[in-house]
Backbone as XML, in Angstrom:
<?xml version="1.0"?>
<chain id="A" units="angstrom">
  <residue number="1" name="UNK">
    <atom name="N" x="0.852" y="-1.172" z="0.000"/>
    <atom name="CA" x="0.000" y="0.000" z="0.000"/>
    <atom name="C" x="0.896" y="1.233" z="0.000"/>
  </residue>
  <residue number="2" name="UNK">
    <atom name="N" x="0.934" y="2.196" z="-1.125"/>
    <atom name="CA" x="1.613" y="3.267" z="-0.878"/>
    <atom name="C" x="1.708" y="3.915" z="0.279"/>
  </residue>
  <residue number="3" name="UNK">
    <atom name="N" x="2.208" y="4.943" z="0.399"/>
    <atom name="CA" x="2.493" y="5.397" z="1.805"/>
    <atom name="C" x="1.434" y="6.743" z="2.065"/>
  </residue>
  <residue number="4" name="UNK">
    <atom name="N" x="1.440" y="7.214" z="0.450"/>
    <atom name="CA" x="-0.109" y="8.537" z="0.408"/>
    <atom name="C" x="-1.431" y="7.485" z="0.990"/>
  </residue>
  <residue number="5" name="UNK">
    <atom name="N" x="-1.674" y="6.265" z="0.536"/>
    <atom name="CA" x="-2.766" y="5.805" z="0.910"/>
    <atom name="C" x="-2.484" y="5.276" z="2.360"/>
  </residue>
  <residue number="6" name="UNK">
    <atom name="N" x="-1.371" y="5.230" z="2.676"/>
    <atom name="CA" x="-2.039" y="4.431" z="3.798"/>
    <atom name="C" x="-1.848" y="5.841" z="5.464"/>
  </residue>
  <residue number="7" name="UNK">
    <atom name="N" x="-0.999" y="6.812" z="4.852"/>
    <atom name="CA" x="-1.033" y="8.351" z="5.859"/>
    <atom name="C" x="-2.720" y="8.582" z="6.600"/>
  </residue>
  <residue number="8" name="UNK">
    <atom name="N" x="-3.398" y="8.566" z="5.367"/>
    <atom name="CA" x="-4.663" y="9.277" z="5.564"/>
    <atom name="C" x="-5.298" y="8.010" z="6.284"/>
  </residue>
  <residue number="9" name="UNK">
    <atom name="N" x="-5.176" y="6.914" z="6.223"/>
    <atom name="CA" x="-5.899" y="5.617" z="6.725"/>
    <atom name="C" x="-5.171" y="5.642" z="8.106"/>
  </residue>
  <residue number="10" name="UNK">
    <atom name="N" x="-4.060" y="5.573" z="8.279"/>
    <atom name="CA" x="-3.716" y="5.586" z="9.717"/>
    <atom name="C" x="-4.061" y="6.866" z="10.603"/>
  </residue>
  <residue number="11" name="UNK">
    <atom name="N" x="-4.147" y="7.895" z="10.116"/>
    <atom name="CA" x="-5.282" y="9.287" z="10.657"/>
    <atom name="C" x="-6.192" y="9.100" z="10.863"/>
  </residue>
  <residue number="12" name="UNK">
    <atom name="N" x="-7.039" y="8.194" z="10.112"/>
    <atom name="CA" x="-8.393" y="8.203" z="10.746"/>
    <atom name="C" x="-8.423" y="6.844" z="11.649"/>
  </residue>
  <residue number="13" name="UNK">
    <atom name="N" x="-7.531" y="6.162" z="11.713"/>
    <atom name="CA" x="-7.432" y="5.145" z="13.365"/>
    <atom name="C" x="-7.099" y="5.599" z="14.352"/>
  </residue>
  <residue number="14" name="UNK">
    <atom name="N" x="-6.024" y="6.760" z="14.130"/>
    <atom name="CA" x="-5.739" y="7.775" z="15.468"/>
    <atom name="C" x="-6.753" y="8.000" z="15.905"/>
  </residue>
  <residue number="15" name="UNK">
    <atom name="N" x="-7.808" y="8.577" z="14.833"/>
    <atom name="CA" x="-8.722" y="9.449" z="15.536"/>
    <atom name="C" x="-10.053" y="8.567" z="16.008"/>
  </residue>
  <residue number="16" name="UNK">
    <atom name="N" x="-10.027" y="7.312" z="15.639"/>
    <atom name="CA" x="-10.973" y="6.216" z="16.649"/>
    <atom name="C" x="-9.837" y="6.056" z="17.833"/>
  </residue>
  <residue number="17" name="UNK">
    <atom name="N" x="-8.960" y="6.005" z="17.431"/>
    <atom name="CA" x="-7.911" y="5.177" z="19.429"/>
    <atom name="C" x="-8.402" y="6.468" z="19.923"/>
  </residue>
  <residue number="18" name="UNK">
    <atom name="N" x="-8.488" y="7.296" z="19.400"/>
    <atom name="CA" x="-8.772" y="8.986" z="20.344"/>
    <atom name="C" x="-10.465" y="9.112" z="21.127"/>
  </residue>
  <residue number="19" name="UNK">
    <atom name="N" x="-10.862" y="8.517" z="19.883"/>
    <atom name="CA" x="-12.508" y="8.636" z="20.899"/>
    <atom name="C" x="-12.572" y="7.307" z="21.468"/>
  </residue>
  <residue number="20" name="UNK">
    <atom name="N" x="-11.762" y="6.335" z="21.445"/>
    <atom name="CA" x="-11.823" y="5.035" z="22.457"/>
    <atom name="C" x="-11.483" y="5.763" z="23.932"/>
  </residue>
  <residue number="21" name="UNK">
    <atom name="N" x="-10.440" y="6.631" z="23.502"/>
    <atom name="CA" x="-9.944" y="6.925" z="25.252"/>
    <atom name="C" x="-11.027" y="8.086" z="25.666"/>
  </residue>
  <residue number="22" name="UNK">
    <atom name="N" x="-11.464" y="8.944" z="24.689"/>
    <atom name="CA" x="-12.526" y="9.418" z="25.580"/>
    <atom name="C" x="-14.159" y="8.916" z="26.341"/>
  </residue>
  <residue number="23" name="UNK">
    <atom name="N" x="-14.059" y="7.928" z="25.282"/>
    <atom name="CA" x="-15.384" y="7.372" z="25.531"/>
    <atom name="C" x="-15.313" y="6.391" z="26.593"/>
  </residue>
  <residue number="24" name="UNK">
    <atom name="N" x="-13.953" y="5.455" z="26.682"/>
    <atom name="CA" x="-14.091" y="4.893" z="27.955"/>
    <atom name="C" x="-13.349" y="5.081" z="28.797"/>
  </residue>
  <residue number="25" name="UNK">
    <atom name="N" x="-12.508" y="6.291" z="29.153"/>
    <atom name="CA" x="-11.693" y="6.425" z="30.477"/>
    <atom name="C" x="-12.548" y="7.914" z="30.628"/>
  </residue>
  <residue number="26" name="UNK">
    <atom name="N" x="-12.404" y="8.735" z="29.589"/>
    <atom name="CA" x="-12.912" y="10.072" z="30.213"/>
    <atom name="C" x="-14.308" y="10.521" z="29.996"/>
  </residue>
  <residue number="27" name="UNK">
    <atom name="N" x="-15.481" y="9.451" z="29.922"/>
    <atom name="CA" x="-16.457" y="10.129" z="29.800"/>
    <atom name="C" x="-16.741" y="10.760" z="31.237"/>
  </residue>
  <residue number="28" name="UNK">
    <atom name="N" x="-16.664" y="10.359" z="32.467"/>
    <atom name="CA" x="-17.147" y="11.234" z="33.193"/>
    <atom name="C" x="-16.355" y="12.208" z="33.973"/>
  </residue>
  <residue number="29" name="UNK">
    <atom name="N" x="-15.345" y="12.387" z="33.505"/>
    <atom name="CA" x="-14.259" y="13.349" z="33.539"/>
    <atom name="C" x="-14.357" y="14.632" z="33.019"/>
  </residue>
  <residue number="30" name="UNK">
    <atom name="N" x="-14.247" y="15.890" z="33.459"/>
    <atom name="CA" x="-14.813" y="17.294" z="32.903"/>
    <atom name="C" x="-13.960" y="16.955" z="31.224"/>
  </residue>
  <residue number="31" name="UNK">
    <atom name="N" x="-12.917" y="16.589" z="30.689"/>
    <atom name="CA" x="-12.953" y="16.384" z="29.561"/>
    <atom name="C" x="-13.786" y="15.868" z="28.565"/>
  </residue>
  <residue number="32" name="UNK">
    <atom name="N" x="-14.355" y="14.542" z="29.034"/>
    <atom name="CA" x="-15.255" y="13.921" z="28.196"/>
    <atom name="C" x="-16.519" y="14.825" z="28.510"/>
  </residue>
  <residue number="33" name="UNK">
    <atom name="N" x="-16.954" y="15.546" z="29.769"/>
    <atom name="CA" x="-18.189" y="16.019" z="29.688"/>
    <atom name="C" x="-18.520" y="17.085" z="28.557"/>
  </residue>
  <residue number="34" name="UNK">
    <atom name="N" x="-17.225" y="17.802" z="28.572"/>
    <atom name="CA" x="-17.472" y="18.922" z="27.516"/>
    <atom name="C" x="-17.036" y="18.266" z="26.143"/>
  </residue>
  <residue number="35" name="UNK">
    <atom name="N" x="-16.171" y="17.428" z="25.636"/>
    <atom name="CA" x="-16.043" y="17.268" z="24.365"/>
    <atom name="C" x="-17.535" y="16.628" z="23.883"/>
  </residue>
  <residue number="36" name="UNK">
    <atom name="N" x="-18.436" y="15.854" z="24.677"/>
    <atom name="CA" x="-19.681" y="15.029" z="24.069"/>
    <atom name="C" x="-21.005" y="15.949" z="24.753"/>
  </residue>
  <residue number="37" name="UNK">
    <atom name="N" x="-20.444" y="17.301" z="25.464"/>
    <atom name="CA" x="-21.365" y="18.275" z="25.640"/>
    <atom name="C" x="-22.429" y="17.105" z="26.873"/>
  </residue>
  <residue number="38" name="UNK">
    <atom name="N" x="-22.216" y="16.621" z="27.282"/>
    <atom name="CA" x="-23.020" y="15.768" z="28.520"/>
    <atom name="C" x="-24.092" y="16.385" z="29.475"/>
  </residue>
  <residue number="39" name="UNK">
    <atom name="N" x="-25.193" y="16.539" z="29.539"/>
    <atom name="CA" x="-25.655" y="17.492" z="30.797"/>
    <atom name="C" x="-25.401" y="18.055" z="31.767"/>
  </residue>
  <residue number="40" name="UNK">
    <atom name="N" x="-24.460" y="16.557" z="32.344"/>
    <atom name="CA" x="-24.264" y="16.508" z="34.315"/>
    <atom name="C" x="-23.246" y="15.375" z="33.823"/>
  </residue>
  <residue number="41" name="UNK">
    <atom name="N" x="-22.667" y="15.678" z="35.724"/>
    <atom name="CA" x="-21.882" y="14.453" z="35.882"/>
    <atom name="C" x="-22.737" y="13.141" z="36.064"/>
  </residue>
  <residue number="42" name="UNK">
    <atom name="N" x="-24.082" y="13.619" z="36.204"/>
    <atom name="CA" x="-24.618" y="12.409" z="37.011"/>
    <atom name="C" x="-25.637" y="12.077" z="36.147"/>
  </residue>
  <residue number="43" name="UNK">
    <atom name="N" x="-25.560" y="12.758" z="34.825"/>
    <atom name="CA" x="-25.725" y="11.668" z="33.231"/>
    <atom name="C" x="-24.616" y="11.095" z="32.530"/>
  </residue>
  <residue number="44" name="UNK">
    <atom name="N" x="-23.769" y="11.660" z="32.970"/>
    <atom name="CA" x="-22.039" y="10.958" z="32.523"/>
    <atom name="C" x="-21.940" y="9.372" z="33.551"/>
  </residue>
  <residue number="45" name="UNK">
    <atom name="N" x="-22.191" y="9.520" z="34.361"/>
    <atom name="CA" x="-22.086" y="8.502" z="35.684"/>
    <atom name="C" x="-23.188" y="7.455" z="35.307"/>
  </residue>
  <residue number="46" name="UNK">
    <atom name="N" x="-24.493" y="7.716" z="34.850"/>
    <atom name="CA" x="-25.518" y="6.572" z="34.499"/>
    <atom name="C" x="-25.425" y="6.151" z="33.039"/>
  </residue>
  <residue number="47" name="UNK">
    <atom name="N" x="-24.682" y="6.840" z="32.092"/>
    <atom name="CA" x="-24.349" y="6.439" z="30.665"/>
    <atom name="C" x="-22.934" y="5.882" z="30.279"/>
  </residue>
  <residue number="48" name="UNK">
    <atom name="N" x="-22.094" y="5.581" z="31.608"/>
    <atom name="CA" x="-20.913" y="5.252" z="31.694"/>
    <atom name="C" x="-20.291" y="4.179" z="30.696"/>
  </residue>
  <residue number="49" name="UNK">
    <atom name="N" x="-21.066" y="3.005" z="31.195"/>
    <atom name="CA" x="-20.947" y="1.749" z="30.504"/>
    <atom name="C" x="-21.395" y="2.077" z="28.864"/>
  </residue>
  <residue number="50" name="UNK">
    <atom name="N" x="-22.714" y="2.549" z="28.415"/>
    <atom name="CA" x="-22.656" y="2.332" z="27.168"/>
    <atom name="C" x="-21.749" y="3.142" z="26.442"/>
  </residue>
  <residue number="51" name="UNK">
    <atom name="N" x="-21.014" y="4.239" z="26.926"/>
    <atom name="CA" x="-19.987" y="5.097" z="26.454"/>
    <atom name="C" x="-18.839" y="4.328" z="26.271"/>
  </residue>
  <residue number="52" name="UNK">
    <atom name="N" x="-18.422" y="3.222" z="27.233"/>
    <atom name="CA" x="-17.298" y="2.241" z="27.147"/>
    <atom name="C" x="-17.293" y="1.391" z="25.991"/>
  </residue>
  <residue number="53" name="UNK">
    <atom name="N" x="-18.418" y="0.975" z="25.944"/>
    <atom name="CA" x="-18.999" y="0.139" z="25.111"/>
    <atom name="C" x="-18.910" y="0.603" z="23.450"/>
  </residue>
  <residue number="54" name="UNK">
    <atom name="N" x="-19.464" y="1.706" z="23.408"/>
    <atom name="CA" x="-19.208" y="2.683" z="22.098"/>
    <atom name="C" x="-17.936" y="2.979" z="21.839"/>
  </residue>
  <residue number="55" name="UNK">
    <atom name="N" x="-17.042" y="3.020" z="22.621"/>
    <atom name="CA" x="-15.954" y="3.394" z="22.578"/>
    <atom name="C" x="-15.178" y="2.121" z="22.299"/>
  </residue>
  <residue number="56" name="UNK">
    <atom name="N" x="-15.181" y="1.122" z="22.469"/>
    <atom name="CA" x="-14.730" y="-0.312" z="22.313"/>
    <atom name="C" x="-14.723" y="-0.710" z="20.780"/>
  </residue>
  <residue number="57" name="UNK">
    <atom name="N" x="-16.262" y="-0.064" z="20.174"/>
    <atom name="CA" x="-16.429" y="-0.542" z="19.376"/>
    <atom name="C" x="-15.228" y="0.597" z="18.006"/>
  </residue>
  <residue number="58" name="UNK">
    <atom name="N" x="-15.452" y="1.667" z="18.177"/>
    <atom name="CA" x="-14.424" y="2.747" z="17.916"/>
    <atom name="C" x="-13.143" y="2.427" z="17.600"/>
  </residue>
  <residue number="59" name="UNK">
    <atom name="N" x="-12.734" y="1.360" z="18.883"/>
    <atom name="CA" x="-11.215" y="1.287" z="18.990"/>
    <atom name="C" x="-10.911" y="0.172" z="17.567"/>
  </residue>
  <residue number="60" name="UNK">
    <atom name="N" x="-12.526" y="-0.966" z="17.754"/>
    <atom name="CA" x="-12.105" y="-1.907" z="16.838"/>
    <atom name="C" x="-11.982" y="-1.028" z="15.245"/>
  </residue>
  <residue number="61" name="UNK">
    <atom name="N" x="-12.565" y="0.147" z="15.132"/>
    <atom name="CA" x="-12.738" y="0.685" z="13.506"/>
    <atom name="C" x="-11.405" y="1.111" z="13.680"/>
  </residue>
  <residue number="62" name="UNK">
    <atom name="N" x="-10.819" y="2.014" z="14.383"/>
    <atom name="CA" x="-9.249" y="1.921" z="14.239"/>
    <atom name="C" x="-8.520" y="0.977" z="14.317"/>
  </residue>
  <residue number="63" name="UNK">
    <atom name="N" x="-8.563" y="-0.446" z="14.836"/>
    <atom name="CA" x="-7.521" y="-1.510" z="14.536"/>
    <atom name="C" x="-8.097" y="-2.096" z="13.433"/>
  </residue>
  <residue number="64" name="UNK">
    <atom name="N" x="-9.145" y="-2.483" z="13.007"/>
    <atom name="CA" x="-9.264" y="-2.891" z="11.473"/>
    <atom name="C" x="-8.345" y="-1.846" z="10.385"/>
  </residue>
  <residue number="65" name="UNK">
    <atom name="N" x="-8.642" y="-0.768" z="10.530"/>
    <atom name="CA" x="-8.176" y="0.415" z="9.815"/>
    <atom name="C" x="-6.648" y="-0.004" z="9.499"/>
  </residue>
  <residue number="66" name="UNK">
    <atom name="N" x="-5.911" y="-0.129" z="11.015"/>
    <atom name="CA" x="-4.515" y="-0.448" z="10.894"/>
    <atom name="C" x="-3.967" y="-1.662" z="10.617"/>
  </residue>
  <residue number="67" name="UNK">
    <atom name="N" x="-4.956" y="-2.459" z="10.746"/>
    <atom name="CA" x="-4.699" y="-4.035" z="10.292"/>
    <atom name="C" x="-4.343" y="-4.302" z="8.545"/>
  </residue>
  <residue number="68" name="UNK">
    <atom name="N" x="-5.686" y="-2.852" z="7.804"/>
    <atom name="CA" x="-6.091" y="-3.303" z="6.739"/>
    <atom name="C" x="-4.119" y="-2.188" z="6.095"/>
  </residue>
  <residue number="69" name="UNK">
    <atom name="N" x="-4.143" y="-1.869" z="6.683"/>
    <atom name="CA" x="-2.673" y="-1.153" z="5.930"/>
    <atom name="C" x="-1.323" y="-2.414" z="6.184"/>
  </residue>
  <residue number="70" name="UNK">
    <atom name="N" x="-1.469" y="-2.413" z="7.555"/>
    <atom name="CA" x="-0.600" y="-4.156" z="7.459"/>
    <atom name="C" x="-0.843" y="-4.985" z="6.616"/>
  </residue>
  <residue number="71" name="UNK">
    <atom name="N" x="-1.723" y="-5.570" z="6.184"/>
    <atom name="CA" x="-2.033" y="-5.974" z="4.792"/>
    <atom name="C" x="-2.090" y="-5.669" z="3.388"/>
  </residue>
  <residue number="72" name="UNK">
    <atom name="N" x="-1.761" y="-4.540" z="3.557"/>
    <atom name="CA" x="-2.041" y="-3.519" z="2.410"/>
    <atom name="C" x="-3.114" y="-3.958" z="1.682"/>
  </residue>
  <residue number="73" name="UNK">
    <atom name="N" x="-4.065" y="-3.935" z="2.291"/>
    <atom name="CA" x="-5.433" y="-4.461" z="1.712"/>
    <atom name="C" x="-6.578" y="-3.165" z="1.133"/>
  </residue>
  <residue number="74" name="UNK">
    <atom name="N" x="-6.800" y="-2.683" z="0.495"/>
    <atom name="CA" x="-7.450" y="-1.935" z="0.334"/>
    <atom name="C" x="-8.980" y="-1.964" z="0.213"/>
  </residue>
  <residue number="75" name="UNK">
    <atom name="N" x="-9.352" y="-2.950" z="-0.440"/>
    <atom name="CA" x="-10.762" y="-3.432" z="-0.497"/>
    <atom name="C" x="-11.038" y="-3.631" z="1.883"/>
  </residue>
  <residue number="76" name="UNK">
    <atom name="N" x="-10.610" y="-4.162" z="2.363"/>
    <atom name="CA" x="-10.431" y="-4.576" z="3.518"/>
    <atom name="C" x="-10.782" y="-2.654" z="3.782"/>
  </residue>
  <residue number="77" name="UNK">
    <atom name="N" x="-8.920" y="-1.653" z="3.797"/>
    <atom name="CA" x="-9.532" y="-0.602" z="4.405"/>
    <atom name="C" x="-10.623" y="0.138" z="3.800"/>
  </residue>
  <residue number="78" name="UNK">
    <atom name="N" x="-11.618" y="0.164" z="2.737"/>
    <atom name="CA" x="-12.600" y="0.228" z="2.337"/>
    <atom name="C" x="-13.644" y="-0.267" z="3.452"/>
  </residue>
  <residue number="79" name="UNK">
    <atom name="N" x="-13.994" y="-1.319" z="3.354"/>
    <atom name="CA" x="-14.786" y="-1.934" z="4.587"/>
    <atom name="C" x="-14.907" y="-0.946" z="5.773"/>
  </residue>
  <residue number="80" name="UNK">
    <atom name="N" x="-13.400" y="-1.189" z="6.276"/>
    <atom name="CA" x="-13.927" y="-0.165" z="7.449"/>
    <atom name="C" x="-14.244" y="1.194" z="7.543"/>
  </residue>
  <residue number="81" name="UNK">
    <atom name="N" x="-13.578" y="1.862" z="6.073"/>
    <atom name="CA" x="-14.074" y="3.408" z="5.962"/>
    <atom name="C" x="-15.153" y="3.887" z="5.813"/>
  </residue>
  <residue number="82" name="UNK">
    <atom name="N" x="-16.051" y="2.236" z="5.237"/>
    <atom name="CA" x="-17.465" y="2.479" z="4.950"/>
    <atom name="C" x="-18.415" y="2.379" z="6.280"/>
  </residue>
  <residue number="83" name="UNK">
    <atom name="N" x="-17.139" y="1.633" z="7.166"/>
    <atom name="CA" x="-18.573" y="1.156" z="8.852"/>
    <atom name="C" x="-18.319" y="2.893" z="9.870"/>
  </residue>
  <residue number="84" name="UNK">
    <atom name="N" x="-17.258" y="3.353" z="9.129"/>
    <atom name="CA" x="-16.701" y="4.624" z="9.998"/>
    <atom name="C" x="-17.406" y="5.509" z="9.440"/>
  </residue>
  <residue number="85" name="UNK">
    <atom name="N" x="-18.253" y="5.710" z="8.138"/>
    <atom name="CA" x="-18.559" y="7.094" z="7.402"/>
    <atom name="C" x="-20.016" y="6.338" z="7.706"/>
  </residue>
  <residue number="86" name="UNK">
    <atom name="N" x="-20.199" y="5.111" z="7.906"/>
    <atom name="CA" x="-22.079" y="5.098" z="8.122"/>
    <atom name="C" x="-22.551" y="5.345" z="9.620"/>
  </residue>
  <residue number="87" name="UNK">
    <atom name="N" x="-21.007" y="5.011" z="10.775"/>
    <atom name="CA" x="-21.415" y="5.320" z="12.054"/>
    <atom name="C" x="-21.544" y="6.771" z="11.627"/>
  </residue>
  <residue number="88" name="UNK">
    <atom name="N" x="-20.536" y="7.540" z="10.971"/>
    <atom name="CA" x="-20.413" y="9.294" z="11.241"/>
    <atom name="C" x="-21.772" y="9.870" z="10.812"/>
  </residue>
  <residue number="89" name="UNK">
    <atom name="N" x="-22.314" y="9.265" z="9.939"/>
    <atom name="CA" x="-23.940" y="9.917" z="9.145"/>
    <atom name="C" x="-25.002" y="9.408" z="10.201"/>
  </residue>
  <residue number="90" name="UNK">
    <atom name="N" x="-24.660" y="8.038" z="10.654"/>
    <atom name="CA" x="-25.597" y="7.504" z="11.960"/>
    <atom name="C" x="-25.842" y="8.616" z="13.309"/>
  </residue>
  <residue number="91" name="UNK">
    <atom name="N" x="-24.477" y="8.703" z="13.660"/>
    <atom name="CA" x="-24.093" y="9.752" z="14.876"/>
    <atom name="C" x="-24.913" y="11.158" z="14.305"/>
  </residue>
  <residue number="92" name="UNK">
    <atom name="N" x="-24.732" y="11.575" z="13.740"/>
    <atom name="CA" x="-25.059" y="12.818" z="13.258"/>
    <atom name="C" x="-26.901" y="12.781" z="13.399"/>
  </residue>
  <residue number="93" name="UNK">
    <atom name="N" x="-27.518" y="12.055" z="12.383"/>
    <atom name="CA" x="-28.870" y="11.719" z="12.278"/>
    <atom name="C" x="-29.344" y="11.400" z="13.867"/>
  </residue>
  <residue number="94" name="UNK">
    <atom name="N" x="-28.816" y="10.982" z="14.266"/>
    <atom name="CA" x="-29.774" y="10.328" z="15.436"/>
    <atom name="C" x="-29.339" y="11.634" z="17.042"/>
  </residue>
  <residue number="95" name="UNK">
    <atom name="N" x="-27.762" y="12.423" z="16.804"/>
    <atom name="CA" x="-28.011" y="13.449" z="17.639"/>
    <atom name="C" x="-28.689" y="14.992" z="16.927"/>
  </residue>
  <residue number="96" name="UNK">
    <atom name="N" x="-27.800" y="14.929" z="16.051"/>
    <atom name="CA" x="-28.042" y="16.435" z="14.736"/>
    <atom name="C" x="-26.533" y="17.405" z="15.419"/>
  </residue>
  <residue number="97" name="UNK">
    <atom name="N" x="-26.154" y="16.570" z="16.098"/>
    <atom name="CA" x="-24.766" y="17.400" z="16.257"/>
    <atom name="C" x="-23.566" y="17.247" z="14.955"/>
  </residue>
  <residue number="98" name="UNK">
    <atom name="N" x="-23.696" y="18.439" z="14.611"/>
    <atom name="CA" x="-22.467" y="18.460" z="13.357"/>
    <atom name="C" x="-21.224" y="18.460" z="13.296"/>
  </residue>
  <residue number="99" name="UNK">
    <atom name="N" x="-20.957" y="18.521" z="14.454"/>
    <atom name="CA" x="-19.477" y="17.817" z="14.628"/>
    <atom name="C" x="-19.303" y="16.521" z="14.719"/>
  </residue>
  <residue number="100" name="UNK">
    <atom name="N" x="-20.208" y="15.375" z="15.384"/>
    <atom name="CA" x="-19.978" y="14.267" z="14.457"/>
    <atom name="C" x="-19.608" y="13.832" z="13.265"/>
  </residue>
  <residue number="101" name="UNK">
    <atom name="N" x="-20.603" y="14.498" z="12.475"/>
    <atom name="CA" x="-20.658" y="14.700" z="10.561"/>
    <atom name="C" x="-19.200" y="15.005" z="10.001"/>
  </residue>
  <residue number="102" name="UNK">
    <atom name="N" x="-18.058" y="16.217" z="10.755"/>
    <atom name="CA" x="-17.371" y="16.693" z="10.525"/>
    <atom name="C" x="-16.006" y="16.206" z="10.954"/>
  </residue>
  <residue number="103" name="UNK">
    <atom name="N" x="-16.295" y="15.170" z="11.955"/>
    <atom name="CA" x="-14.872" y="14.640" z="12.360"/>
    <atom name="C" x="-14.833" y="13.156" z="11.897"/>
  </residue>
  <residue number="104" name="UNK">
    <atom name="N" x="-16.206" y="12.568" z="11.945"/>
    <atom name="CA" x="-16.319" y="10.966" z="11.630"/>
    <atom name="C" x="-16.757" y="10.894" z="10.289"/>
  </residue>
  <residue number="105" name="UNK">
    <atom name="N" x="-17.441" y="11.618" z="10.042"/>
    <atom name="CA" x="-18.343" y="11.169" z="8.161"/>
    <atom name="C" x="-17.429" y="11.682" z="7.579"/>
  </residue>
  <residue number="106" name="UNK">
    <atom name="N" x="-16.959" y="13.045" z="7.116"/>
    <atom name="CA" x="-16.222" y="13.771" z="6.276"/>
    <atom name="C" x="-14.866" y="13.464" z="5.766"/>
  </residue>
  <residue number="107" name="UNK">
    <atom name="N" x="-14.239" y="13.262" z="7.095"/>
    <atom name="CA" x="-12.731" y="12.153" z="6.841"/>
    <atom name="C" x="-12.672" y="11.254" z="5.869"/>
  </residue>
  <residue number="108" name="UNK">
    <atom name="N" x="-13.717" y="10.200" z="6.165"/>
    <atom name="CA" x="-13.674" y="8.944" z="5.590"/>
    <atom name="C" x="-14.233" y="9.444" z="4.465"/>
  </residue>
  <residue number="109" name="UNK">
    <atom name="N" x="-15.030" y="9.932" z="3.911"/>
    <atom name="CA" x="-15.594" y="10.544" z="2.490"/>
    <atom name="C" x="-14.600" y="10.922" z="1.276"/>
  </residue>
  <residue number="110" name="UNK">
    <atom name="N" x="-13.538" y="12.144" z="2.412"/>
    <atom name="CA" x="-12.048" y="12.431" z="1.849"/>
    <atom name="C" x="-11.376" y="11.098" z="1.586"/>
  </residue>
  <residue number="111" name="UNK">
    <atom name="N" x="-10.933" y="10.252" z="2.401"/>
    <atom name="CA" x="-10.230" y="9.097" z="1.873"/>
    <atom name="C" x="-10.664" y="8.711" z="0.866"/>
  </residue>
  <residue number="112" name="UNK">
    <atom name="N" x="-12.399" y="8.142" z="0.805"/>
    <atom name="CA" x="-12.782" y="7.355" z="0.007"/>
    <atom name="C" x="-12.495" y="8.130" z="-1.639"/>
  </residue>
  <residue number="113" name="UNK">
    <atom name="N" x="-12.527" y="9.759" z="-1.611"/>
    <atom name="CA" x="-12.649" y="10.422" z="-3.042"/>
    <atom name="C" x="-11.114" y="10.809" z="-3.063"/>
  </residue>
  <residue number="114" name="UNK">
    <atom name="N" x="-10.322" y="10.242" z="-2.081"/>
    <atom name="CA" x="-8.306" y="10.524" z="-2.501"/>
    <atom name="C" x="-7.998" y="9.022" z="-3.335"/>
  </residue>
  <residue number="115" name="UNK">
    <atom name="N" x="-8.947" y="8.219" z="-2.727"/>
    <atom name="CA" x="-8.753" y="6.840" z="-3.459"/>
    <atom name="C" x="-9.204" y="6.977" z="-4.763"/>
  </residue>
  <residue number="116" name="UNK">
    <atom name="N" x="-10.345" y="7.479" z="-4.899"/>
    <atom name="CA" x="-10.937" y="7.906" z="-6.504"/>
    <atom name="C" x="-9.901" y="8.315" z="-7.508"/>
  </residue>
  <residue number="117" name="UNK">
    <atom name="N" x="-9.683" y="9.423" z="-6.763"/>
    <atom name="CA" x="-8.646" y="10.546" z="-7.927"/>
    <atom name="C" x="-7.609" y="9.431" z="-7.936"/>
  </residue>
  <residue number="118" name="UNK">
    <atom name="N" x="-7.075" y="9.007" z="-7.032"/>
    <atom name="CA" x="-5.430" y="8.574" z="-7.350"/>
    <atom name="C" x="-5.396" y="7.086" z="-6.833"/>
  </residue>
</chain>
């Protein structure tokens, strides 16, 4: 896998290992409260677990991501750019927060149309 294709693919696994650690060490931490905008601590404290949980699943779209460049598999990092850009349109639709749209959908959109051109 070239090294242009696989830059932008290992960026967007950073940026799942990144919401793994917020989602399951710092959601109820004034960090995670303000990056996911949370009510209270004490909706951070009763949504704990499924935040871990979400976040687990996160970590796996970044190790597929990095798996699929160890392989230099492209059809493979396809797969996961497609489960990362349908969570980012999912996230978005179901809060309407646009920074979802803008950090999770948009990325992977860019990859998918850097793969197009080149």
């Amino acid at each position: 896998m070239p090294i242009t294709t696989a830059i932008p693919i290992a960026l967007i696994a950073l940026l799942h290992f990144y919401f793994l650690i917020l989602e399951m060490f710092f959601w109820t931490k004034p960090k995670g409260i303000k990056a996911f905008k949370l009510e209270s601590v004490d909706f951070a404290e009763k949504t704990k677990v499924l935040a871990a949980n979400q976040g687990l699943y996160n970590g796996f779209l970044g190790a597929g991501l990095l798996f699929s460049i160890y392989e230099a598999n492209l059809r493979l990092a396809s797969f996961f750019l497609l489960c990362v850009l349908i969570a980012g349109l999912y996230g978005f639709y179901s809060t309407k927060n646009k920074v979802i749209l803008f950090v999770q959908a948009v990325p992977a959109i860019l990859v998918f149309v850097f793969f197009i051109l080149f």
